[in-house]
C-alpha positions in Angstrom: 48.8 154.1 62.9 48.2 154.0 59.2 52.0 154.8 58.3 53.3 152.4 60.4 53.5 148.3 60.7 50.2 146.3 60.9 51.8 144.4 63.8 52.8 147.2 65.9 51.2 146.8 69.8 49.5 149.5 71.8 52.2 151.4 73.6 50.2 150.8 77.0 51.1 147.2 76.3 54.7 147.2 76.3 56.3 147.1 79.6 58.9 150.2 81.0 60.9 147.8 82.3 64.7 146.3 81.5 64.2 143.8 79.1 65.3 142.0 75.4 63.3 142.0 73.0 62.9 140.0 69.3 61.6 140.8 65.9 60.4 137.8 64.0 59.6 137.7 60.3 56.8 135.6 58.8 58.6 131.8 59.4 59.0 132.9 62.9 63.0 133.5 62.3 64.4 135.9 64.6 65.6 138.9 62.2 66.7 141.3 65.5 67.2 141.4 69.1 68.1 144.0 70.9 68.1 145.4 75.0 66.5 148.5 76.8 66.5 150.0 80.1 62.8 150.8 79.0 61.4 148.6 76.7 58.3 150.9 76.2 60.3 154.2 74.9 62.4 152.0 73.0 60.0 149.7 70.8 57.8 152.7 70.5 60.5 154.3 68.0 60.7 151.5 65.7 56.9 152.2 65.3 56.7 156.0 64.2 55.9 156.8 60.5 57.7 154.9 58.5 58.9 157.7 56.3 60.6 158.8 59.6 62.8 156.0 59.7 66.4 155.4 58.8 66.1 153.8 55.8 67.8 150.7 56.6 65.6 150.6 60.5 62.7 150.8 57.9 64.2 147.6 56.2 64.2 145.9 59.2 61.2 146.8 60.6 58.9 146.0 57.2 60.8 142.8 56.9 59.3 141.7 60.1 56.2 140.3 61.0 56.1 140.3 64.9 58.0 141.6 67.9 57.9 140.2 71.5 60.0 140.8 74.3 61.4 139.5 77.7 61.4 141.2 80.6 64.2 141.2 83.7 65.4 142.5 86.6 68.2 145.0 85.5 69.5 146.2 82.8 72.7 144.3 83.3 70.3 141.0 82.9 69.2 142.5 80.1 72.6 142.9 78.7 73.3 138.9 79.3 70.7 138.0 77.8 70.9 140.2 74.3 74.3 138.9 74.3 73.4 134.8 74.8 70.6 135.3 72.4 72.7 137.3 69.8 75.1 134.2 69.6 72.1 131.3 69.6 70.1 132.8 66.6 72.7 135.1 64.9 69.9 137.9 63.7 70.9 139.1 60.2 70.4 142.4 61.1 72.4 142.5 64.5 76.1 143.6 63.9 78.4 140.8 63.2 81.6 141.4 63.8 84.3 139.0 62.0 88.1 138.2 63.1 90.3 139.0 60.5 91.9 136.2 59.6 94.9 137.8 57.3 96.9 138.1 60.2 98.9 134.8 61.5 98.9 134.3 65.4 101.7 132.1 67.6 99.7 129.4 68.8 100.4 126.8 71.6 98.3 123.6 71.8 98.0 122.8 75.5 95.0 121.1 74.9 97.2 118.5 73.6 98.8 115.7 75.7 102.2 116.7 74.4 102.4 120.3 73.7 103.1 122.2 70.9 104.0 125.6 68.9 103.2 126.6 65.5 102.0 129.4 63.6 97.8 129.7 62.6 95.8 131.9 61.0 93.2 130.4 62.7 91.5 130.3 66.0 89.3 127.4 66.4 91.7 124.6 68.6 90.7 123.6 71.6 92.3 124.7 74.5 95.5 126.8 73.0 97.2 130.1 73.6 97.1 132.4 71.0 99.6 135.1 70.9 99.9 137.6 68.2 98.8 138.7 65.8 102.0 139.8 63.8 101.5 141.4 60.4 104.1 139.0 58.9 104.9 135.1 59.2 108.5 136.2 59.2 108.3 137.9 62.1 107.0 134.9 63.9 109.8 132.7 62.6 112.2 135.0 63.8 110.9 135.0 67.7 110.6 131.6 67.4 114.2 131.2 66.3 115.1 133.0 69.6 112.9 132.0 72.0 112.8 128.0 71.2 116.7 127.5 72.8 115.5 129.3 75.9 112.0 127.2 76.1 112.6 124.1 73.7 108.8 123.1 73.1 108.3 121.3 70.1 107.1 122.4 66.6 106.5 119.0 64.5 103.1 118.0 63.4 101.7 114.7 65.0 102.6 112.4 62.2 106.4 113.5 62.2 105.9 113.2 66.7 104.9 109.6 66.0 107.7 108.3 64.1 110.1 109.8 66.4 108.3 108.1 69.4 108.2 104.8 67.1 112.0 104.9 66.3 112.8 106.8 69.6 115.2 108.7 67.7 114.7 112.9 68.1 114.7 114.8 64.8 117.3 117.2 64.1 115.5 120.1 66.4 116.1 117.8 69.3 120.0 116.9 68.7 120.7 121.1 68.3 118.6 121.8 71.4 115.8 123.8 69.6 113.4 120.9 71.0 113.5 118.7 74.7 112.4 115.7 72.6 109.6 114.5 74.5 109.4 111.7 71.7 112.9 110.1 72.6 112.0 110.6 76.5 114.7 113.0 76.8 112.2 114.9 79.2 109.0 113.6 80.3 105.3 114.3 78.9 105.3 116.9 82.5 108.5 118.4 82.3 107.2 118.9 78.3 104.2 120.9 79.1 105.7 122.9 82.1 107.9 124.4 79.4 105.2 124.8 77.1 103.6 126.9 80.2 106.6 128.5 80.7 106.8 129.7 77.0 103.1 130.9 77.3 103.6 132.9 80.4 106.5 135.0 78.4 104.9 135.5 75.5 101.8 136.8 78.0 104.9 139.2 79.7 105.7 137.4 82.6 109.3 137.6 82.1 111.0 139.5 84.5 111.1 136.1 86.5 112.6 133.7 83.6 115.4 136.7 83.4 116.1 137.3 86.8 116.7 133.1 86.9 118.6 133.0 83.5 121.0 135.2 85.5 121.2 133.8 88.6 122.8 130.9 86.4 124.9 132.4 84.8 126.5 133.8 87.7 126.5 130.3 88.9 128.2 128.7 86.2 130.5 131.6 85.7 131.8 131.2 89.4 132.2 127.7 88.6 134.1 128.8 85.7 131.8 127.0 83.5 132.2 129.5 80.8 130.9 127.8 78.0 127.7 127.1 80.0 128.1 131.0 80.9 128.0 131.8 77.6 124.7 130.0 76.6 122.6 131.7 79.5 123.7 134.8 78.2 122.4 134.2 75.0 119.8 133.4 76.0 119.3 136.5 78.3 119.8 138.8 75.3 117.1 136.6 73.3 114.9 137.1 75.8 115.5 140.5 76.2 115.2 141.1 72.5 111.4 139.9 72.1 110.1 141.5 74.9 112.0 144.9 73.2 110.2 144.4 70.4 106.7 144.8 72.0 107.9 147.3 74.8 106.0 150.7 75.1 107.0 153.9 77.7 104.6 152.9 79.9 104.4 152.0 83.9 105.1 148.2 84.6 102.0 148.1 86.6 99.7 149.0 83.7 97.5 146.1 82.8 94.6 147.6 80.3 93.1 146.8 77.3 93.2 149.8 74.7 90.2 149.7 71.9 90.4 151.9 68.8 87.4 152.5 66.2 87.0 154.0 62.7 84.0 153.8 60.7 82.5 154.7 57.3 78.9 154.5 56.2 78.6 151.0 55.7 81.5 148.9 57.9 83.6 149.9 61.0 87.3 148.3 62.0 88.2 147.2 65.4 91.9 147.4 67.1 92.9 146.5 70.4 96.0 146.6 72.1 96.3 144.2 74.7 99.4 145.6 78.0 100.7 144.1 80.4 103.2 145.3 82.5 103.5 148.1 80.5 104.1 146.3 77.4 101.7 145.5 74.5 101.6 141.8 74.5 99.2 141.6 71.4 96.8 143.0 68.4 93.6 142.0 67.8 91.3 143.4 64.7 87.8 142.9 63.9 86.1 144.0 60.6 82.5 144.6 60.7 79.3 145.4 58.0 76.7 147.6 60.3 73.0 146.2 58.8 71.4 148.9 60.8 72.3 152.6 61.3 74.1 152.5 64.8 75.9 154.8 66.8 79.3 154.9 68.3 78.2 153.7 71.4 76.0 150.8 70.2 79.3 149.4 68.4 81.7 150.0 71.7 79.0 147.7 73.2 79.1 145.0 70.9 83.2 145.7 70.2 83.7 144.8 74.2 81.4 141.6 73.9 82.9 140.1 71.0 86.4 140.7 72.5 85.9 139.0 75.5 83.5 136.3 74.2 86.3 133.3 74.5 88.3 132.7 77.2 90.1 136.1 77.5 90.3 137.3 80.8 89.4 141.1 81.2 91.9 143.4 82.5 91.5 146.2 85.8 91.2 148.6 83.2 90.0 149.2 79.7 90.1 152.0 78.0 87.2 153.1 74.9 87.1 155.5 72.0 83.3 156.8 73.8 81.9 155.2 76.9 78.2 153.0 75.7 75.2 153.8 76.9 74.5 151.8 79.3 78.3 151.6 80.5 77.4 150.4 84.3 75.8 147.3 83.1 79.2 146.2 80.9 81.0 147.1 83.9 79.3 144.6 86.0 79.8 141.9 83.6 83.4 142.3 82.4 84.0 142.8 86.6 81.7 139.4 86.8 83.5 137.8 84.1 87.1 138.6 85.3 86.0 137.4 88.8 85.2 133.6 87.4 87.8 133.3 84.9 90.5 134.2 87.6 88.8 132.4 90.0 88.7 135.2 92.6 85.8 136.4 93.6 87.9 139.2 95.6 89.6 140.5 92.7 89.2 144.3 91.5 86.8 145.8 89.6 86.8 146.6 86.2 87.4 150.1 85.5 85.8 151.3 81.8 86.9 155.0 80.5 87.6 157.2 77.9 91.9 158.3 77.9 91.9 162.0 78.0 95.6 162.5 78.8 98.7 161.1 79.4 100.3 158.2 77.5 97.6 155.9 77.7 96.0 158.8 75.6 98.8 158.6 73.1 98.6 155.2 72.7 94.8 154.7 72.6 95.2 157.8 69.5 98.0 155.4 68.2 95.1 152.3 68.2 92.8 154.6 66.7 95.1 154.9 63.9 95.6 151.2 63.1 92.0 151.0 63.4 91.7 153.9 60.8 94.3 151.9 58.4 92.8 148.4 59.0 89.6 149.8 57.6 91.1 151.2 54.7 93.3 147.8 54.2 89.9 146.0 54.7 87.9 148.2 51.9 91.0 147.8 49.5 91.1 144.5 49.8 87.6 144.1 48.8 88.5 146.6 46.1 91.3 144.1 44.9 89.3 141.4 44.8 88.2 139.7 41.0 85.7 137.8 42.3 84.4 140.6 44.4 84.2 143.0 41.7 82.7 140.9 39.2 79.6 140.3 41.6 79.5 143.9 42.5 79.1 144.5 38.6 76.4 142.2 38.0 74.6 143.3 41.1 74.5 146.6 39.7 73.1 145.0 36.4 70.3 143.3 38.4 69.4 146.7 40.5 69.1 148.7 37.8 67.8 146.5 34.9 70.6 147.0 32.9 71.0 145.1 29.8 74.7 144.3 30.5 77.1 144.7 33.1 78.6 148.4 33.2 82.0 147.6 32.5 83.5 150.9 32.4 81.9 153.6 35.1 81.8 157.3 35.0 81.5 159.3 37.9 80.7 162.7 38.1 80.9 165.6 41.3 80.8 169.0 41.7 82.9 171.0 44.2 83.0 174.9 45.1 84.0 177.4 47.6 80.5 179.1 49.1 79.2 179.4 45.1 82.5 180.3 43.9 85.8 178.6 42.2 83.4 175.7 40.6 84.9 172.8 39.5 83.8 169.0 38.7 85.5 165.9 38.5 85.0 162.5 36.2 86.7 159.5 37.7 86.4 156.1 35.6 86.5 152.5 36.7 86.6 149.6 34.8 86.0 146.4 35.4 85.3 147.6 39.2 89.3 149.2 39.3 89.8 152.6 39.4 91.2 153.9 35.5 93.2 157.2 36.3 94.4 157.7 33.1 90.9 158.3 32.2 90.3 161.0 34.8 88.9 164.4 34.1 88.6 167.8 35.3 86.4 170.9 34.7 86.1 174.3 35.4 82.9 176.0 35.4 83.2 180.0 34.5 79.4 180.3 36.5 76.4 178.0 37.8 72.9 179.0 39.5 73.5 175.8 41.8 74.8 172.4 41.9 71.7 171.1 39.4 73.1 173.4 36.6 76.8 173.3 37.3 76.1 169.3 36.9 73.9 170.1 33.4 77.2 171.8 32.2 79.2 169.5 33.0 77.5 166.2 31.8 76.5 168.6 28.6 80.4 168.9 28.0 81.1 165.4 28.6 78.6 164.2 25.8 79.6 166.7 23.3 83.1 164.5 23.4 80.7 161.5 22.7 78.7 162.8 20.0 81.8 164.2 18.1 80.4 168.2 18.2 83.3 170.3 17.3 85.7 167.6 18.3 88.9 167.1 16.1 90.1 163.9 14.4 92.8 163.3 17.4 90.3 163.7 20.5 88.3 161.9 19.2 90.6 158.7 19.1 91.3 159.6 22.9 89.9 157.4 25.5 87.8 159.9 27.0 85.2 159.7 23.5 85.0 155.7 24.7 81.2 155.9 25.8 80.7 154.6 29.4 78.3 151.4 30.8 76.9 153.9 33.2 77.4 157.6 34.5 77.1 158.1 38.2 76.4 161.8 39.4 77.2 162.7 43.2 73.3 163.3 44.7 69.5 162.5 44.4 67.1 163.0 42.0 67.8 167.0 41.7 71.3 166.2 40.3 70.1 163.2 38.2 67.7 164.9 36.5 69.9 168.0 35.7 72.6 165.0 34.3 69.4 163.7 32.0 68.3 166.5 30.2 72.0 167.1 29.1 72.1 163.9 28.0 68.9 164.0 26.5 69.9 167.1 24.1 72.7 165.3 23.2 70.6 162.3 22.2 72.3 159.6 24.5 69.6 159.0 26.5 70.4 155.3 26.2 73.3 155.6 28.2 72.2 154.7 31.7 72.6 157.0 34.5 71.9 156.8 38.2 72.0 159.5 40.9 74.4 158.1 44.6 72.6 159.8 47.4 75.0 160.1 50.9 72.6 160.5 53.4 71.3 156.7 52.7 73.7 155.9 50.2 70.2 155.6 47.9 70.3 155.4 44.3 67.6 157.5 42.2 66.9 157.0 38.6 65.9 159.9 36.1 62.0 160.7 36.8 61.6 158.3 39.8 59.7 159.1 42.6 61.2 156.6 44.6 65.2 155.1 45.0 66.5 151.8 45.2 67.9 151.0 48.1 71.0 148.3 48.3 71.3 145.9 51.0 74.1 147.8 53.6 76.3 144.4 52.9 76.4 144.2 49.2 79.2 144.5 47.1 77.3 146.8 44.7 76.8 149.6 46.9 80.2 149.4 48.3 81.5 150.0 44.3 79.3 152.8 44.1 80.7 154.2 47.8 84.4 153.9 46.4 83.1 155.9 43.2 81.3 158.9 45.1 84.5 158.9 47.3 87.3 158.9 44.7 85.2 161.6 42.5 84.9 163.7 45.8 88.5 163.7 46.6 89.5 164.4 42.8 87.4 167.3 42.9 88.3 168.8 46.1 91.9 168.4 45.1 91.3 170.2 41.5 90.1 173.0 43.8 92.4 173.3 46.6 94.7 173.8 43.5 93.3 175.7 41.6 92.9 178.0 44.8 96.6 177.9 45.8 97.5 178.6 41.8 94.9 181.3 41.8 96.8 182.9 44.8 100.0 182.4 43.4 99.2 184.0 40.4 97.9 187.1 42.2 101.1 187.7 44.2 103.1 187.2 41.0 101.2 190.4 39.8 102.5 192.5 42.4 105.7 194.3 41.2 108.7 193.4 42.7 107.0 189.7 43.8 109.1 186.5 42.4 108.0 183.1 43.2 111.2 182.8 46.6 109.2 185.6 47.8 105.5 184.8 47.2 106.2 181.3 48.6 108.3 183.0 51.5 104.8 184.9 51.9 102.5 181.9 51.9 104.8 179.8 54.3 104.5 182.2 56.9 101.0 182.2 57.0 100.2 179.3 56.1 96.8 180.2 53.9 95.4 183.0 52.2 92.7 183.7 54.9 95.3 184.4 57.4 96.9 186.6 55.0 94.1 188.6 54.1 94.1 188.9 57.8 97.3 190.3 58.6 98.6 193.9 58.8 101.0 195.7 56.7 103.0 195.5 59.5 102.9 192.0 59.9 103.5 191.6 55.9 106.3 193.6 56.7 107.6 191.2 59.4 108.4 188.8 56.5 112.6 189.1 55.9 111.9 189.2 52.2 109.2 192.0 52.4 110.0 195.3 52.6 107.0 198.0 53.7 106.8 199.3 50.6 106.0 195.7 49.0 103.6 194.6 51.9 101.4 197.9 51.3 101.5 196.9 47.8 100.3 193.1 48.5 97.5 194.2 50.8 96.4 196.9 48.2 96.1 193.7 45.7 94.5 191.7 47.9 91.8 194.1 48.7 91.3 194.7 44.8 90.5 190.9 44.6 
């Protein structure tokens, strides 16, 4: 009990029931609430040692100042609850998912008395459709261009609608027959909105039956000889044909499912989903999310579903996951509960939740996965991108670490090696938050007891650059003498105090340097005993992520190369080897492991090698 919160109740107090339950801090706010199927075994492991906790449960849990809890009849209840009390109080520390709002959306207002269309990058009217979203305004403009002859709803704002209906004269969308000028009682307010309904039934892929009627009329007025008229349905049989191409997908035209894709780092997760019907994806939604606490896959599917169909969407017979959640029965019941009222049909099927394993909805839910995988990296490079963003994350890092400036130009330094062998380091520089390539840096090291001393070597060779030691007059104009804000070296206090005493020989111990843990993402000072730890959400420790992970990939890279050159060289050495046929060997099988694998025989196989030469290679090999 001593290592743990003052608050924590006896465990034969907490109920094993379903139930919700709340953490409160000291000014009774709620700070978390969360659901269990046993409410005993799961409070009980917020309250183990606290040096057993994820650092950021810990956070949580110290912030705190009380928990209570609610009990109910099934874990389904349970799940209603968590979910109604998520959206009253809006925990900090509960995940909070956001709608990405770069994306622009087809929107049609029939909250409105006369309908209308437009393009949003909103979602917040009353009432309206929202079809979409398209990566590009354009490419809304462009199915509005040929869907407004076929369903003529209007697109003015309300002042421009006014004056119209004041002068009962149409604008010139009405006189081409891009609008049925409801404002000049051309149609009525009904007949208005009826095409408005008509348009959002399309765009939601019920259009085989607006087709299949486009064509009886053209027969019909071709058999009248009505040519001209003829000629218009047709046109619009092809425009109507050509938007539902453009979202058409090799599926069955029964399929009605809702696809989710999910790809997460450390600190924030993206959300796809592709919504089908009929076969045919009808629309893209994205999320963006900053996880507070350390969650699993499961725990974010959970939330992902609730947050999707949290307005009025209605869910689908079927929707298909990246991993089934935990307690996958319970969101069964609701999303079949909640399909049931919004459709008004208490008969209507149940909702069926799995994981594709085969098939094409398995290609296609790999295919969300993938936007979801790209919409992350969009979403971090964004936040890369932005000044404002970066300015904050520099000053934050000023604050954290008592600096007496902000670090304008970075270092960051990682080591890389191949099971003790083939060392090598990387330096990648950022200034003013942006990555600097030009600045970049590698190193070999010849030998190294372990990662401490191969990072001692290398931050040793890095200040000899800064102190001038055996440095000509030219290098030491060069960019990389320009002395750095701060250096950054890839692990805990090991590594940082390896980076120290190099500096400390060198006599720059007044350039600061702080040590990037992965496991918590926790920063560690020279000497400390304890780290700092960054809120999950701040721009500071999201700079220091994009560090550690551009130094990591500069490094591996320097040593995949260096390994493929060190190959290379070593066929070269074999007589009778010339660079068509060592890279005739190495494209047949495909790495050197496979090709210290092979027979002479199969060396042999090779067009180019004769079995003289592959006896050779292998002889080399083994020497090696």
């Amino acid at each position: 009990m001593a290592d743990t919160v003052p608050y924590r109740p006896k465990t034969g107090d907490i109920p094993t029931s379903p139930g919700v339950y709340r953490f409160r801090d000291e000014t009774g706010r709620i700070l978390y609430v969360g659901k269990a199927k046993n409410l005993r075994a799961r409070l009980t492991s917020y309250f183990a040692p606290l040096h057993t906790l994820h650092e950021r449960t810990k956070r949580m849990v110290t912030s705190a100042a009380s928990v209570e809890w609610t009990i109910v009849g099934s874990e389904f209840e349970a799940l209603q609850l968590e979910f109604t009390w998520i959206k009253e109080f809006d925990p900090p520390f509960n995940i909070q998912f956001r709608d990405d709002k770069s994306y622009p959306y087809l929107a049609i207002t029939l909250g409105e008395r006369i309908p209308r269309v437009l393009v949003t990058r909103t979602r917040k009217m009353d009432n309206a459709r929202y079809f979409g979203p398209y990566t590009k305004t354009w490419a809304i403009r462009e199915t509005l261009d040929l869907i407004l002859p076929v369903f003529p709803v209007r697109t003015c704002s309300d002042g421009v609608y006014k004056k119209a209906e004041r002068s009962g004269r149409p604008c010139l969308l009405g006189d081409i027959g891009r609008c049925a000028a409801p404002c000049a009682s051309r149609v009525t307010p009904e007949e208005h909105r009826s095409i408005a309904l008509d348009l959002a039934a399309f765009m939601a892929g019920k259009n085989d039956g607006h087709v299949r009627e486009l064509r009886e009329k053209m027969s019909s007025a071709s058999e009248a000889q009505d040519y001209e008229l003829a000629a218009r349905y047709r046109d619009n049989i092809q425009a109507l044909e050509t938007v539902a191409s453009k979202s058409s997908v090799v599926l069955e035209d029964d399929v009605d499912t809702d696809i989710f894709g999910l790809a997460r780092d450390e600190l924030s997760a993206a959300v796809q989903m592709f919504v089908v019907r009929e076969g045919r994806i009808r629309g893209v939604h994205s999320w963006n999310v900053d996880t507070e606490l350390d969650v699993s896959s499961g725990e974010l599917v959970d939330n992902m579903l609730r947050t999707a169909y949290d307005d009025s969407d209605i869910p689908p017979r079927e929707v298909i996951v990246p991993e089934l959640p935990l307690d996958s029965s319970a969101i069964i019941t609701w999303l079949t509960e909640l399909r049931r009222e919004r459709l008004e049909d208490s008969r209507a099927a149940a909702v069926k939740l799995r994981v594709a394993q085969r098939g094409d909805l398995a290609a296609l839910s790999a295919t969300v996965t993938h936007n979801a995988q790209q919409a992350l990296l969009l979403y971090k490079t964004k936040r890369r991108a932005d000044y404002v963003t970066r300015t904050k994350a520099l000053g934050d890092i000023q604050e954290a670490l008592g600096l007496p400036e902000s670090p304008l130009r970075i270092e960051c330094f990682d080591i890389s090696h191949l099971g003790g062998t083939k060392i090598v380091a990387s330096m990648v520089v950022f200034e003013d938050g942006l990555a600097k390539k030009s600045d970049y840096r590698k190193f070999s090291i010849a030998s190294a007891r372990d990662d401490t001393d191969a990072m001692n070597q290398v931050l040793a060779r890095r200040a000899a650059y800064l102190t001038g030691e055996d440095i000509d007059e030219e290098k030491k104009a060069s960019s990389f003498s320009y002395p750095p804000g701060l250096f950054v070296v890839d692990g805990g206090l090991p590594q940082v105090n390896a980076a120290a005493q190099a500096l400390s020989e060198a006599g720059l111990s007044h350039i600061p340097l702080v040590g990037l843990a992965k496991r918590l993402e926790e920063l560690w000072l020279p000497g400390e005993k304890f780290p700092i730890i960054l809120p999950r959400n701040s721009e500071a420790l999201f700079l220091f992520q994009q560090l550690r992970d551009e130094a990591h990939r500069f490094a591996i890279s320097f040593q995949r190369a260096s390994r493929k050159k060190d190959i290379n060289t070593v066929l070269s050495e074999v007589p009778g080897m010339g660079p068509t046929k060592v890279k005739a060997v190495l494209s047949h099988f495909g790495s050197v492991a496979q090709l210290r694998k092979a027979s002479v025989e199969e060396v042999a196989a090779i067009p180019q090698i004769s079995p003289a030469l592959a006896q050779a290679i292998k002889s080399t090999l083994a020497q090696k």
